[in-house]
C-alpha positions, 0 to 999 in steps of 0.5 A, a space after each residue: 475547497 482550494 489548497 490556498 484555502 486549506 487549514 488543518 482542524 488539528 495536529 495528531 492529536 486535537 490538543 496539537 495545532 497544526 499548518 500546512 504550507 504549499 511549495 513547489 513539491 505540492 501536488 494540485 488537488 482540492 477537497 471538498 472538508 477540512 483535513 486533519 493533520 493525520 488525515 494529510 499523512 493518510 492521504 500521502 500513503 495512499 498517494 505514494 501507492 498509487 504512484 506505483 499503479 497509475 495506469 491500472 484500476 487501483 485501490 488503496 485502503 490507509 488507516 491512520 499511516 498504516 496500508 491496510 488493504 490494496 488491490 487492482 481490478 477490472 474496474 475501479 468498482 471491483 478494486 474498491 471491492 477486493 480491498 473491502 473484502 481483504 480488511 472489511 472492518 477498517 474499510 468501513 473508516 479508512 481513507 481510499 485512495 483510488 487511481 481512476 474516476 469513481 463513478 456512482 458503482 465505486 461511490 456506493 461503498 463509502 459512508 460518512 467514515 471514509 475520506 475519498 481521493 481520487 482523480 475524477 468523479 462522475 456527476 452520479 458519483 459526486 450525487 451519491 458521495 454528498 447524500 452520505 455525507 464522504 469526504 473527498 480529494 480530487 488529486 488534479 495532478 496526474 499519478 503518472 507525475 506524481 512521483 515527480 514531486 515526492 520531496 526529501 525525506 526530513 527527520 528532526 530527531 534532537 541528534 540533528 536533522 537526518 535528510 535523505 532522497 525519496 525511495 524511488 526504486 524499481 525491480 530491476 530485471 539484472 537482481 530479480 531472479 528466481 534461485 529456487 528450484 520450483 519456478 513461479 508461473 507468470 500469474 504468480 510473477 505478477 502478483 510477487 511484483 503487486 506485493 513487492 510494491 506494496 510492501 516498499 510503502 510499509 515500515 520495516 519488517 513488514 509482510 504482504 500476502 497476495 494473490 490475483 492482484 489484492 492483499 489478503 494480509 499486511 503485517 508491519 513492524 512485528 520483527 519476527 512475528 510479521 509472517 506468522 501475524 500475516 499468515 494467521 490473518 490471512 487463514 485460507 486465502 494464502 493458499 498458492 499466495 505471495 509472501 512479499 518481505 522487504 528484509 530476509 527471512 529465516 528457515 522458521 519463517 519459510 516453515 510458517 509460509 508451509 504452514 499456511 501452503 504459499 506458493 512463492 517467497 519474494 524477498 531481498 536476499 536468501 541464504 543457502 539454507 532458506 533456498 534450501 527449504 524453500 525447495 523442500 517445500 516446492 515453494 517458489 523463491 525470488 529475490 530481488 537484490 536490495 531491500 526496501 528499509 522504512 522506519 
């Protein structure tokens, strides 16, 4: 189905009518079933993640607006993997947003729940996706491009129109800096970048919990219960894990991440006394300089 064909089933809610009208910031892709108001809104978080790994095997599990599970893999199969085991319950009706072709191996994990996106499909694959019955998105624009047509962002609130540029922005190697004095190993700097990122593309307040490139728990708008929320979630897998937050955290906060034996804090900023416990514990901490607010 060709985006001039496209016509939304509904609003968010299937008494709302809804439109979509293309303009130059429109990415090319076609989809293969009608999409939802909210299933346009799913695919752009997705979308606005995978941007950030274009070049490697990504996955990326959306339910509803809320990033639910991302990891990367050797292949785009063990990717779709990882994510279903972080979050295998809303795996089974999350929208996947996938980097590179998905062949019949990746294919095999989906069921008439999900909705697909991905640059390319093997003939194998679109065989396996049609007898059960999966919605796909075939994204023809390149994800290396894709930031290139992010739009300002518009809120119509009835105190006027808020408009302001995309977030686009990059750890920067002048900021990064690790102020504790146990120190990351690079494995450990890999996976606090991974949870960096995803934690950019999540509401404020939120918590990511990683390691060898997947998340193991995504906490988001829960304010002070984020990391005891994430940390419950993701039980023995944050062991020697990344806790990523994309505002400052508190002493209470790095005596949770103890609790639960993470190995490396990253955060925006860190006052003395969190540097402090940080190094009571042997915990690694970064800061990278600037905070990623997304309300």
């Amino acid at each position: 189905m060709k985006l001039e064909d496209l016509k939304l089933i509904s609003g968010e809610n299937s008494f709302q009518t809804a439109s979509i009208e293309r303009n130059e910031n429109t990415i090319d892709y076609e989809t293969s079933v009608q999409l939802t108001y909210t299933d346009i809104l799913a695919l752009a978080k997705g979308l606005n993640v995978a941007s950030e790994f274009y070049d490697v095997n990504a996955a990326i599990a959306v339910k509803s607006t809320g990033i639910i599970a991302v990891a990367l893999g050797k292949s785009i199969a063990d990717a779709v993997t990882k994510i279903m085991d972080s979050n295998p319950v809303d795996f089974m009706s999350s929208t996947i947003v996938l980097t590179k072709e998905a062949d019949s191996e990746t294919a095999r994990f989906f069921r008439d729940t999900n909705l697909i996106a991905a640059p390319k499909y093997t003939k194998n694959a679109l065989e396996v996706l049609e007898m059960h019955n999966v919605g796909f998105v075939t994204i023809n624009t390149p994800f290396k491009e894709y930031k290139k047509f992010l739009p300002d962002e518009i809120k119509v609130t009835p105190l006027g129109t808020l408009t302001q540029t995309p977030n686009i922005s990059e750890l920067d190697k002048d900021t990064f800096k690790v102020v504790s004095t146990t120190k990351p190993t690079v494995e450990q700097i890999e996976d606090a970048v991974f949870a960096w990122k995803v934690a950019k593309h999540n509401n404020s307040q939120c918590i990511v919990i990683a390691k060898d490139l997947k998340t193991s728990a995504i906490a988001q708008g829960l304010q002070s219960a984020s990391v005891e929320f994430a940390l419950d979630y993701s039980c023995d897998m944050s062991k020697d894990a990344i806790l990523a937050s994309d505002m400052p955290i508190t002493v209470h906060d790095v005596d949770v991440a103890a609790q639960g034996r993470v190995g490396t804090i990253i955060v925006p900023f860190a006052q003395k006394e969190v540097v402090a416990a940080a190094d009571k514990y042997s915990i690694a901490l970064i800061v990278t300089g600037f905070s990623n607010m997304l309300h």
